[in-house]
N, C-alpha and C positions, 0 to 999 in steps of 0.2 A: 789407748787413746784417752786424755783426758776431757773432763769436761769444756776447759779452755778450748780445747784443739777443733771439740764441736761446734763451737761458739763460732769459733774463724771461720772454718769450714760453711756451716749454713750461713754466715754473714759473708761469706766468699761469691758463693752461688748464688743467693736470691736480693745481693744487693742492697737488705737491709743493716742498719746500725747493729753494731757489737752489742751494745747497751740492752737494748729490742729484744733481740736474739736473747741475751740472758735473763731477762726478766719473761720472758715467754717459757723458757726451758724451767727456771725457778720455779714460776706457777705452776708449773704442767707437771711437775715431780712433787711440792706442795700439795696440791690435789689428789695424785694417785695415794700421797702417805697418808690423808687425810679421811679418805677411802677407803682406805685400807682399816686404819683404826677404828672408824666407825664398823668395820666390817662387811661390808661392799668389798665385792673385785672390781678389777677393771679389765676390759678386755680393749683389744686392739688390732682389729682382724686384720690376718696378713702377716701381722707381727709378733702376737702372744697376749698372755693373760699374767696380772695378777694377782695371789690373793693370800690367805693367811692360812696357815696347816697348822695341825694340832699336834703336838707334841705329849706323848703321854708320860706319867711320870715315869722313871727310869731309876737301875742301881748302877752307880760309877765308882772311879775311883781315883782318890787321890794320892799317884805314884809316887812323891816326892815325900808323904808320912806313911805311906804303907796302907791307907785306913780306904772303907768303903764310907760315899755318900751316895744320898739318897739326891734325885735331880727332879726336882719338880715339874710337873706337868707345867707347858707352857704355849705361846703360840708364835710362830715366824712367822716372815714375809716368805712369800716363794712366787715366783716368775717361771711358768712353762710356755716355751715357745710353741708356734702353729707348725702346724706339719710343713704349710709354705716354709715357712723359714726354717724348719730343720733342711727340708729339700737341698734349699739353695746353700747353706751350708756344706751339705753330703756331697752335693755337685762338685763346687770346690777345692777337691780331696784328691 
């Protein structure tokens, strides 16, 4: 599903503008990444959490010259869902 299709979707259902909708979602993604960079998680009970992992430095490799590199310690986004919504997920199946 893309972003578009959500758009429709909640502007389907609750009757507000398309426009509405996407500027509420924009902000609402804006903020969590906002969040997130300052370093704050977010959490969303019911639905998940989330927040930045730490990446420690690492040796790789690059197949295409034969050669090893070195991969910097870094940090990601990571999103772990709630056990509710693993649940209803596993239900599902």
């Amino acid at each position: 599903m893309t972003k578009a299709e959500i758009i429709s979707r909640i502007s389907f259902k609750t009757g507000l503008e398309k426009i509405d909708i996407k500027l509420a979602i924009d902000s609402m993604m804006g903020e969590i990444k906002s969040s997130l960079k300052s370093g704050e998680n977010v959490y969303f009970r019911g639905f998940g959490s989330f927040n930045i992992k730490h990446r420690a430095e690492k040796t790789g490799r690059n197949i295409s010259k034969n050669t090893t590199i070195i991969i910097p310690a870094h940090k990601v986004p990571a999103f772990k869902p709630s056990k509710e919504f693993i649940n209803l997920i596993k239900e599902n199946n």
